[in-house]
C-alpha positions as CSV (number, residue, x, y, z in Angstrom):
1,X,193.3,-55.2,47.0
2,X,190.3,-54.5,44.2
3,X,188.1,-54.0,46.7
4,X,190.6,-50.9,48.2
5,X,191.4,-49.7,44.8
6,X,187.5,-49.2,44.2
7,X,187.2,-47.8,47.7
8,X,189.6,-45.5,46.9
9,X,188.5,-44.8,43.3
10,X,185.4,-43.7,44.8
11,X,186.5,-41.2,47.2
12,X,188.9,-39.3,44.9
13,X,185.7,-39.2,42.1
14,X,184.2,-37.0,45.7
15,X,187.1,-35.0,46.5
16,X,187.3,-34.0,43.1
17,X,183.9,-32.6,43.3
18,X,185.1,-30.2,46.2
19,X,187.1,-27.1,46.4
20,X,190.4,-27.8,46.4
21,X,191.1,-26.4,50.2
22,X,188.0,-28.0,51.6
23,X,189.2,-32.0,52.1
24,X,192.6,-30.8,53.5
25,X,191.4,-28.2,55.8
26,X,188.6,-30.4,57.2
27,X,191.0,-33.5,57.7
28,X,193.2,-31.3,59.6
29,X,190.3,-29.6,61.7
30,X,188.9,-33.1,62.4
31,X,192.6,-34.2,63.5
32,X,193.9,-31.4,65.9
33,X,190.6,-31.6,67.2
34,X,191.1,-34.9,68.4
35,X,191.9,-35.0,72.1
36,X,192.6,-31.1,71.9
37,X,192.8,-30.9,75.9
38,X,193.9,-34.6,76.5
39,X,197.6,-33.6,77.0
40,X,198.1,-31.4,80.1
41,X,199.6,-27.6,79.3
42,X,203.9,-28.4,79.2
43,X,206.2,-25.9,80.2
44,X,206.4,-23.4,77.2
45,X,202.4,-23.3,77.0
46,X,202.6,-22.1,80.9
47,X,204.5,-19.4,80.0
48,X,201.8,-18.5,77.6
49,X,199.4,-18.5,80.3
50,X,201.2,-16.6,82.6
51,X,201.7,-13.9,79.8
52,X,198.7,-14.1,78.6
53,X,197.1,-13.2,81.9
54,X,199.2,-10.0,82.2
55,X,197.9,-6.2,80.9
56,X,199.2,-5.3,77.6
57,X,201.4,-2.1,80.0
58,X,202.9,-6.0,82.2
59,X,203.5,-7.3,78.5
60,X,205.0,-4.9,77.6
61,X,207.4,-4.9,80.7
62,X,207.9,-8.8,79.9
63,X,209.2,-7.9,76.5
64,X,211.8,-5.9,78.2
65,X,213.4,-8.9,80.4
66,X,212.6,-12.1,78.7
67,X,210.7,-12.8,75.3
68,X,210.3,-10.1,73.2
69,X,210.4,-11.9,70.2
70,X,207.6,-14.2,71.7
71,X,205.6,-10.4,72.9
72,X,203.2,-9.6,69.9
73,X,202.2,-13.4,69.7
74,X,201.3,-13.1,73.9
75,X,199.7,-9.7,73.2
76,X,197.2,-11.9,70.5
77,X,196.7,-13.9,73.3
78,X,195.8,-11.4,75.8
79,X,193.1,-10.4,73.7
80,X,191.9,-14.1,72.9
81,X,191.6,-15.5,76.9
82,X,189.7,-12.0,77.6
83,X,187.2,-12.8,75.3
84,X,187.2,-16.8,75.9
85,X,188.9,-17.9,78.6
86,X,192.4,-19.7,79.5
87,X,191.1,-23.2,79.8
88,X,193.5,-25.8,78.1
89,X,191.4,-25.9,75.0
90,X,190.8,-22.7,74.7
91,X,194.6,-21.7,75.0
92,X,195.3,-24.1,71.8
93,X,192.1,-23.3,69.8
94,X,194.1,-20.5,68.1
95,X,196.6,-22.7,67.0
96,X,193.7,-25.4,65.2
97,X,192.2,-22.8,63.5
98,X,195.9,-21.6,62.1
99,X,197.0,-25.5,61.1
100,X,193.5,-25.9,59.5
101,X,193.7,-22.2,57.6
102,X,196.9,-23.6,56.7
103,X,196.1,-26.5,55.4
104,X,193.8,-25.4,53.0
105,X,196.2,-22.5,51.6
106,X,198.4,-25.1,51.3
107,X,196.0,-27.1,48.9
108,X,195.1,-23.6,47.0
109,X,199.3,-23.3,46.5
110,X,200.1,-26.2,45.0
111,X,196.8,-25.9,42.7
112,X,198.6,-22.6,41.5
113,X,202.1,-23.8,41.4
114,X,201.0,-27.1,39.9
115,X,198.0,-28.5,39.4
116,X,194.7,-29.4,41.7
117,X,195.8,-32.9,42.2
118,X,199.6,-32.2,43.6
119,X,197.8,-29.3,45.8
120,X,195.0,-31.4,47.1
121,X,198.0,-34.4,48.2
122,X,199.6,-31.3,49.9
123,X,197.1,-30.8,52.2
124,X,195.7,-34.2,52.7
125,X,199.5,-35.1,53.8
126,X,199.9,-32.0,56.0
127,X,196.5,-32.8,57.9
128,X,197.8,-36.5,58.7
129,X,201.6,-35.7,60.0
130,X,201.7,-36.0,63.9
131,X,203.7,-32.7,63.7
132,X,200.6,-30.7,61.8
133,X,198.9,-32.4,65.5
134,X,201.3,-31.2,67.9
135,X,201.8,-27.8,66.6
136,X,198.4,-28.0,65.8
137,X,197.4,-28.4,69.7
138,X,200.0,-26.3,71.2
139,X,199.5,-22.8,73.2
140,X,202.3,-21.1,70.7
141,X,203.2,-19.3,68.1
142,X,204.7,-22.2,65.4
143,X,201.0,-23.1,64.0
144,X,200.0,-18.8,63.0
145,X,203.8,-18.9,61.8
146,X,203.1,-22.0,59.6
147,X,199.7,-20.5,58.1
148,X,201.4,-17.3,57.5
149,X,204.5,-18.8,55.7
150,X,202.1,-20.4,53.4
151,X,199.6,-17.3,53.1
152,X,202.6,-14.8,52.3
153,X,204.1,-17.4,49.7
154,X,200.6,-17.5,48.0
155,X,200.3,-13.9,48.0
156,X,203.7,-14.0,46.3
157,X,202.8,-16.0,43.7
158,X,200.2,-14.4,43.1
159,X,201.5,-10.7,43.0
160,X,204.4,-11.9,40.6
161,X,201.8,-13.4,38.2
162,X,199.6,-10.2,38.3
163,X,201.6,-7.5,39.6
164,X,199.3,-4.9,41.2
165,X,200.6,-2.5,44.3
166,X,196.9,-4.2,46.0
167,X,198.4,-7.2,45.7
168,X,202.0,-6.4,47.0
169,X,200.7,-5.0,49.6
170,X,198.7,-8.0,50.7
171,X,201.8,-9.8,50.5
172,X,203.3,-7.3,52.6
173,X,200.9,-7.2,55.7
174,X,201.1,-11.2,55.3
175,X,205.1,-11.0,56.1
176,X,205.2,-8.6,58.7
177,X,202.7,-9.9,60.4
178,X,205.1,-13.3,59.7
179,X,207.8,-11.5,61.3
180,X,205.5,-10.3,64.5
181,X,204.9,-13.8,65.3
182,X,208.0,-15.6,64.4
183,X,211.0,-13.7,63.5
184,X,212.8,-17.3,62.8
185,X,210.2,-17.6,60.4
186,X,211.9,-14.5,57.9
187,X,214.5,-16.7,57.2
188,X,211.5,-18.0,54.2
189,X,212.5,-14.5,52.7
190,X,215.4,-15.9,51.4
191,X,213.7,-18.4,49.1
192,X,211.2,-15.3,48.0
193,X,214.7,-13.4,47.3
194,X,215.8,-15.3,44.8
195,X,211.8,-16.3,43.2
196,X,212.1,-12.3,42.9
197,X,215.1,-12.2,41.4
198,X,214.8,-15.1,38.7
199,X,211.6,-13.6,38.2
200,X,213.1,-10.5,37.2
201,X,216.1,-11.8,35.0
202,X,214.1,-14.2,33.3
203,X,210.5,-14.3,33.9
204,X,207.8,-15.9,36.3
205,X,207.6,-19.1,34.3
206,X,211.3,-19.7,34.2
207,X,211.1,-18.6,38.1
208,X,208.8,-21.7,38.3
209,X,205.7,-19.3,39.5
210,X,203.5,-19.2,36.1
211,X,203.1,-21.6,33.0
212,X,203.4,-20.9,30.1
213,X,199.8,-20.4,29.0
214,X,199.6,-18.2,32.0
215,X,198.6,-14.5,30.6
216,X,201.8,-13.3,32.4
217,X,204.2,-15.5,30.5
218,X,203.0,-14.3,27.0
219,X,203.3,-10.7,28.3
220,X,206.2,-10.8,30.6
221,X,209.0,-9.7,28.1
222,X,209.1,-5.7,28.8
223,X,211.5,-5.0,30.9
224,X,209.8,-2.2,33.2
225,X,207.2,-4.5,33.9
226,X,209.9,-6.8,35.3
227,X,211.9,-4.3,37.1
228,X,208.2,-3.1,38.8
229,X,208.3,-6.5,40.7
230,X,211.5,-5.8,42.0
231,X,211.1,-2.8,43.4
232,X,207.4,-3.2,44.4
233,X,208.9,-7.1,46.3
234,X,211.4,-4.3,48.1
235,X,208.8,-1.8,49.1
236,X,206.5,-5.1,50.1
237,X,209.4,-6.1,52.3
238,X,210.1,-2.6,54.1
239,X,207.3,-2.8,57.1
240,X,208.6,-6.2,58.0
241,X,211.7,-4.4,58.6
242,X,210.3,-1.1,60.5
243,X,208.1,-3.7,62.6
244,X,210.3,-6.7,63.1
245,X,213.5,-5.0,63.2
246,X,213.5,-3.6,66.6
247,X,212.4,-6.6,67.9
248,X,215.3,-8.6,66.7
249,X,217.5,-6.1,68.4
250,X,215.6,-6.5,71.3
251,X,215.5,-10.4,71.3
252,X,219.1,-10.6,70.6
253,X,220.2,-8.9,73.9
254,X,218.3,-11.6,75.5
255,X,219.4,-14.7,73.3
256,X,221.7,-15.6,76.1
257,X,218.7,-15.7,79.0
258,X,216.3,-17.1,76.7
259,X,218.1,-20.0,75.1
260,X,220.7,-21.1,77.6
261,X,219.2,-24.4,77.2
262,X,220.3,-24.6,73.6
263,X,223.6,-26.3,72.0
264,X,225.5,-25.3,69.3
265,X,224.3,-26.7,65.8
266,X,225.9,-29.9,65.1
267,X,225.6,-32.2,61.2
268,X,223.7,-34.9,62.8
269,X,220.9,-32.4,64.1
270,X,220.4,-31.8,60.0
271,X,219.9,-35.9,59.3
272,X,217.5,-35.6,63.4
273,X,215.4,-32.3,61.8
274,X,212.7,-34.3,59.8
275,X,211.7,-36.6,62.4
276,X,211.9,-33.6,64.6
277,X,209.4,-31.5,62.3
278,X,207.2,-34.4,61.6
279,X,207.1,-35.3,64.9
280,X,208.2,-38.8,63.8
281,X,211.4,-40.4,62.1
282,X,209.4,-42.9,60.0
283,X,206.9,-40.2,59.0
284,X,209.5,-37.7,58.7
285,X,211.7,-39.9,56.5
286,X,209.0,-40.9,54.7
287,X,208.0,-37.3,53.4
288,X,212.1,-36.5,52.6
289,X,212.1,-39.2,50.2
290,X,208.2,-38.2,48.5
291,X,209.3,-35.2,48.6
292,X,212.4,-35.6,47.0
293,X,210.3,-37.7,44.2
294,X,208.0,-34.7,43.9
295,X,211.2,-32.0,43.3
296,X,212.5,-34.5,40.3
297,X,209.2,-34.1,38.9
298,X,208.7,-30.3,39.0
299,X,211.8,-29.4,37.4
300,X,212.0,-25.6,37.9
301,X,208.5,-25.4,39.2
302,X,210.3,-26.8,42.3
303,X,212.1,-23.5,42.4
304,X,210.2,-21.9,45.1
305,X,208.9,-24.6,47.4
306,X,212.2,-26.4,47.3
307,X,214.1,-22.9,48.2
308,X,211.5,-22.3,51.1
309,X,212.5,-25.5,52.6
310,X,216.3,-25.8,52.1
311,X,217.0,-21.7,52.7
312,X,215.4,-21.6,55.7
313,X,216.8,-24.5,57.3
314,X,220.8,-23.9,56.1
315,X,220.7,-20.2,56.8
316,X,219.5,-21.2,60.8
317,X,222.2,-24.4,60.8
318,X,224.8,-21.7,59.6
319,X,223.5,-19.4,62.3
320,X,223.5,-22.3,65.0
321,X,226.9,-23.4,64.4
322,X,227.8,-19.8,66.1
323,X,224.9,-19.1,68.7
324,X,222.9,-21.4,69.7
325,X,219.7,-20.8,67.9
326,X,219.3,-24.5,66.5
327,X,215.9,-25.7,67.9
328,X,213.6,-28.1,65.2
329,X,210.7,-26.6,66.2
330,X,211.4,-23.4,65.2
331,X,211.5,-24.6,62.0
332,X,207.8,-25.8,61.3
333,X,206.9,-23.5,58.9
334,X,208.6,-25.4,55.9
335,X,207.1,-28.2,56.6
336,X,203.7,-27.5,54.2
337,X,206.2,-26.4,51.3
338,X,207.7,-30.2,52.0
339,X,204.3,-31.6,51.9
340,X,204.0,-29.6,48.7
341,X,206.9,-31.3,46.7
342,X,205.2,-34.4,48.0
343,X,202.2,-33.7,46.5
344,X,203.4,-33.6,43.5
345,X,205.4,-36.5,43.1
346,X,201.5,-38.2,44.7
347,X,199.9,-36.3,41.9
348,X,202.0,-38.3,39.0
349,X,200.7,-41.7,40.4
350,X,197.0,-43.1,40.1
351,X,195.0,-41.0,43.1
352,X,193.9,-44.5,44.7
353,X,197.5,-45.1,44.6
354,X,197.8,-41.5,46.0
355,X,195.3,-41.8,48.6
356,X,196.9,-44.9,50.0
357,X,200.4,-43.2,50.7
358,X,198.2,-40.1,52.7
359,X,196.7,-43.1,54.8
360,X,200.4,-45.2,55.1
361,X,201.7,-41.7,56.5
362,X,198.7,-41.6,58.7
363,X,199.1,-45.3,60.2
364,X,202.6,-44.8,60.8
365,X,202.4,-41.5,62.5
366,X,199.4,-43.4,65.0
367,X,202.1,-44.2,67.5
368,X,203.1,-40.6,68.0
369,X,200.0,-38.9,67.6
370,X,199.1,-41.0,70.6
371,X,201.9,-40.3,72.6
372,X,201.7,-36.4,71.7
373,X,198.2,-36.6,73.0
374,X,199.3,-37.7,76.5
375,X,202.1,-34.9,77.4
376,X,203.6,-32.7,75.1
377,X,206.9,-33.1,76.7
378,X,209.9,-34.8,75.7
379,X,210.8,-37.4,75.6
380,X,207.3,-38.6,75.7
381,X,207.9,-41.2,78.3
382,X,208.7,-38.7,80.6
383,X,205.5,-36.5,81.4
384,X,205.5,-33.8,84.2
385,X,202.0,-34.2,85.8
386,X,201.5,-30.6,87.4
387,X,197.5,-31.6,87.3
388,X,198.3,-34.3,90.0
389,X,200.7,-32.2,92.0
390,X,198.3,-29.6,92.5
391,X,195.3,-32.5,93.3
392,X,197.6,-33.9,96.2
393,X,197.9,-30.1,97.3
394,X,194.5,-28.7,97.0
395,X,192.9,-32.5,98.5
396,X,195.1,-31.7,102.2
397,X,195.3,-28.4,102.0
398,X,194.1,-26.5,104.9
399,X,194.0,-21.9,105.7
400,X,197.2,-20.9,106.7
401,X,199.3,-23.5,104.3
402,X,201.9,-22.3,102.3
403,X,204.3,-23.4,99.2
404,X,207.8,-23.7,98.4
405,X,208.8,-24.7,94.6
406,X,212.3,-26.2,94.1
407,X,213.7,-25.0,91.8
408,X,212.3,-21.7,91.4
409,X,213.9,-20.6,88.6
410,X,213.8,-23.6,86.1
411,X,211.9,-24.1,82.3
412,X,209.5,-26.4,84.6
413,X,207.7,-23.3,85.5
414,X,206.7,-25.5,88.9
415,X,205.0,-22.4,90.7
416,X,203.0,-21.9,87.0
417,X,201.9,-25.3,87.3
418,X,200.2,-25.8,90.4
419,X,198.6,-22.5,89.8
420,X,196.7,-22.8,86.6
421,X,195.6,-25.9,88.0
422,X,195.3,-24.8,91.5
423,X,192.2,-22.0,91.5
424,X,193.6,-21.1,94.8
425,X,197.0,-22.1,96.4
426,X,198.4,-22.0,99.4
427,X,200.6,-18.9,99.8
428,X,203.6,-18.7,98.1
429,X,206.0,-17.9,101.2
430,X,209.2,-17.1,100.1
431,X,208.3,-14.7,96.9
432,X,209.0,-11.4,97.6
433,X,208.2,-9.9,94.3
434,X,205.6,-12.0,92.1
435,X,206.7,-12.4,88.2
436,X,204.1,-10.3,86.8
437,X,205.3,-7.1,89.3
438,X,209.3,-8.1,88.5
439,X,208.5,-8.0,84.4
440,X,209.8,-11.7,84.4
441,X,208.5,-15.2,83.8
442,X,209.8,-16.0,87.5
443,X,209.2,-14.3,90.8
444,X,211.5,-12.9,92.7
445,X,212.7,-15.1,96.5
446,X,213.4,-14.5,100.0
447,X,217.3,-13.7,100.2
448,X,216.6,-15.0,103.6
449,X,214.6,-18.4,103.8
450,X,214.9,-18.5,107.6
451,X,213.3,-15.6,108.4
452,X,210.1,-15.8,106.0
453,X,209.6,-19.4,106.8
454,X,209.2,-17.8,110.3
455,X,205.5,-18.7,112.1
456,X,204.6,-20.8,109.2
457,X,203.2,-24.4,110.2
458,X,202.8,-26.6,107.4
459,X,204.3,-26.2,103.8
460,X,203.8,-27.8,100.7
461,X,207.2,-28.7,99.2
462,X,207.1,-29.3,95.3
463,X,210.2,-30.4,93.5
464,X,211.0,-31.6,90.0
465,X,212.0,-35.0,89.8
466,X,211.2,-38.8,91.8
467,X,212.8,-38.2,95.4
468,X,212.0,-40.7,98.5
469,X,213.8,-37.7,100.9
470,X,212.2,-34.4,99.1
471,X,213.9,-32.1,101.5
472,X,217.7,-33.4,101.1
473,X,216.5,-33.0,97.5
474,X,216.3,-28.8,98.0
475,X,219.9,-27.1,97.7
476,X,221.4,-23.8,99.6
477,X,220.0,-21.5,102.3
478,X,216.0,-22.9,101.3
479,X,216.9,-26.2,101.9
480,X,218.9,-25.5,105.1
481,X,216.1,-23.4,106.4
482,X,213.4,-25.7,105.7
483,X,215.1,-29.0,106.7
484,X,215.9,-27.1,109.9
485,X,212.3,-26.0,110.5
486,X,210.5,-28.7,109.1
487,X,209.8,-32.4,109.1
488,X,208.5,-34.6,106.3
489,X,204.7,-35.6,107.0
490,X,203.8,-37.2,103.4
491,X,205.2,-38.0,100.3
492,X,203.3,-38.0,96.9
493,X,205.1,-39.0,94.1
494,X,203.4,-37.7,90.9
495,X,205.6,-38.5,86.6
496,X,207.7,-35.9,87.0
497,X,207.3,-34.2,90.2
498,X,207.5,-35.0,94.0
499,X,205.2,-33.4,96.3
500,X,205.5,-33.7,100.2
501,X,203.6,-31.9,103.7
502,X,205.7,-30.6,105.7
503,X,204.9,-29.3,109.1
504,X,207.0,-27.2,111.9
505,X,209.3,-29.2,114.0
506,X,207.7,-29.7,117.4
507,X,210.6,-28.1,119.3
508,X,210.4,-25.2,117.5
């Protein structure tokens, strides 16, 4: 144990040598990077794809049926795979460069709120959670929402200590571009509310922004000056509301298309939620209770990151009890102002002692950030493997095939699938309106099966799921038509997925 006490000892005399943000956001670079395109694309990144593909004028028609609230975030996209590509890691890079930006905003926060030691813990914890990973490595919007949770909290802090209308209005471009990308994410406006407010009744120290050898605390007793943050936080807050509120009126006409697949919030999804953050219930567990440790310690300094954890979270659980909005991953974002509290309660111990916690949350996060780097899916043992579906198809496929997805219309996104992967399928022979001319994320079928089926000789036949019999696996008119005009030639079975040849009955 000396020898890892001297170890350590050593490595926190270097780190305190370096900026604050620059350990944290180089851990977390170094991480996310790690096996970046090892997992395959899962369903939600295909949508990106597909969107991402589409003409801002086909965006903008997507935003009208399905997604809106997702649109500005696809529209970043857009711009993105036009200038370098829509390979797999070039899909996620976006979201690396957000968790690492994060990070070390992070580590620049809790320097201001705290001290350098609690915001340098911050950010060294963050980089090592398998969620920071997964987020981290994922074609979607949660990692620029977590790096601009953190960025529009640090902006705030900043504006309340030194109130200038440059500074507010940093603060403001920082939230509505917040609410663009995330509109869950708005809910951290709550837990700037009431820093606001305290602010204003009794000052930024007792709000637990400044200290109280901060220049602002020995000033801060006029009471226009205090009144100017109020009104200058509700000016700040107005283009969030011009920008992000007709998207919300927009998304919420199509809650009941886009989450269908969501429940109703229950308690025990509160005691599931840090496990589902962290992307592990040891890890997640473990940062509660550090965390917790770390909020004792900061007395009303805890003010603000404790509120941007806890508001968020009970104002969606109070919205998901109603509708069902209650998904843990839309809930990310508080995750750094967790790691923050954490931080602190790391900073009070010895920093070998410190540094040993970051690396315990590390080791027991290992199993996860394995299994995240195979399929992003879950559960983890049950990956969909649209790579090997589409090497069966494009291995036998000859001119003339054509393809049949069952289902069509499912969150697998099977027709998505075998097309990224697929440079050129076989023709799609029952889509009579592809999802990019329909403003949708699925295409549009053959009413009648029979008929466009006609003079077709071989089909490929993808379903979801294991089947031994793929076509008694098809339901409705499609499956009558095909098991009457069809035999099975081959069956592949791929994790996930079941791909078989069919070709034309010989008495037909």
């Amino acid at each position: 144990m000396g020898g890892l006490s001297e170890s350590t000892g050593v490595a926190w005399e270097r780190l305190r040598r370096l900026p604050v943000w620059l350990a944290p956001a180089l851990l977390t670079l170094a991480v996310t990077l790690t096996g970046l395109g090892s997992a395959q694309l899962w369903r939600d990144e295909l949508a990106t794809w597909s969107a991402a593909a589409r003409s801002p004028g086909d965006l903008a028609r997507l935003a009208g049926t399905i997604d809106a609230a997702t649109g500005p975030y696809y529209l970043l996209m857009h711009g993105w795979t036009t200038v370098v590509g829509d390979s797999t890691i070039a899909l996620r890079v976006p979201a690396v460069l957000a968790m690492t930006v994060a990070a070390g905003l992070l580590a620049v926060l809790g320097a201001r709120l705290v001290d350098r030691r609690s915001g340098l813990f911050a950010g060294l914890l963050f980089a090592v959670l398998p969620g920071t990973s997964r987020y981290g490595q994922e074609a979607r919007p949660y990692a620029l929402a977590t790096m601009l949770a953190v960025l529009a909290t640090l902006l705030l802090v900043t504006a309340l200590r030194r109130p200038s209308w440059a500074r507010w209005a940093g603060y403001a471009a920082a939230v509505a571009a917040l609410g663009l990308i995330h509109l869950i994410a708005l809910t951290l406006l709550a837990a700037h509310a009431l820093v606001v407010l305290l602010a204003w009744w009794r000052g930024p120290t007792e709000a637990g922004v400044a200290t109280r050898d901060h220049p602002t605390a020995r000033r801060d007793h006029p009471t226009a000056e205090r009144d100017r943050r109020v009104w200058r936080w509700l000016v700040a807050v107005v283009p969030v509301a011009l920008l992000a509120g007709p998207l919300l009126l927009k998304a919420r006409t199509q809650q009941s298309r886009q989450l269908n697949w969501v429940n109703l919030a229950r308690l025990d999804d509160l005691t599931a939620l840090p496990g589902g953050v962290a992307q592990s219930s040891v890890v997640g567990g473990l940062l509660v209770g550090v965390a917790a440790l770390g909020a004792a310690r900061l007395g009303r300094r805890a003010l603000l990151p404790v509120s941007a954890v806890l508001l968020p979270v009970l104002l969606l659980f109070a919205a998901g009890t109603v509708v069902p909005l209650w998904v843990p991953r839309y809930l990310v974002f508080v995750v750094p102002f967790a790691c923050l509290l954490a931080g602190a309660a790391l900073a009070a111990v010895a920093a070998p002692a410190a540094l040993v916690v970051v690396v315990l949350a590390g080791l027991l996060g290992l199993p996860d950030q394995a299994a995240l780097r195979r399929t992003h899916e879950w559960p983890r043992s049950a990956p969909v493997d649209y790579a090997g579906a589409a090497r069966v198809i494009g291995d036998g496929q000859r001119p003339g095939d054509a393809v049949v997805y069952s289902p069509r219309h499912s969150w697998l996104f099977l027709d998505l699938g075998i097309e990224y992967h697929l440079g050129d399928p076989p023709r799609d022979v029952l889509v009579t309106e592809d999802e990019v001319r329909r403003g949708d994320l699925w295409a549009a079928e053959c009413p009648r099966p029979a008929q466009c089926l006609a003079g077709t000789s071989r089909v490929w036949l993808v379903v979801t799921g294991r089947h031994a019999e793929p076509l008694a696996a098809v339901p409705g008119a499609k499956g009558d038509a095909l098991r009457a005009q069809f035999t099975v030639t081959q069956v592949w079975p791929r994790p996930g997925l079941t791909v078989a040849l069919l070709t034309s009955r010989p008495d037909r």
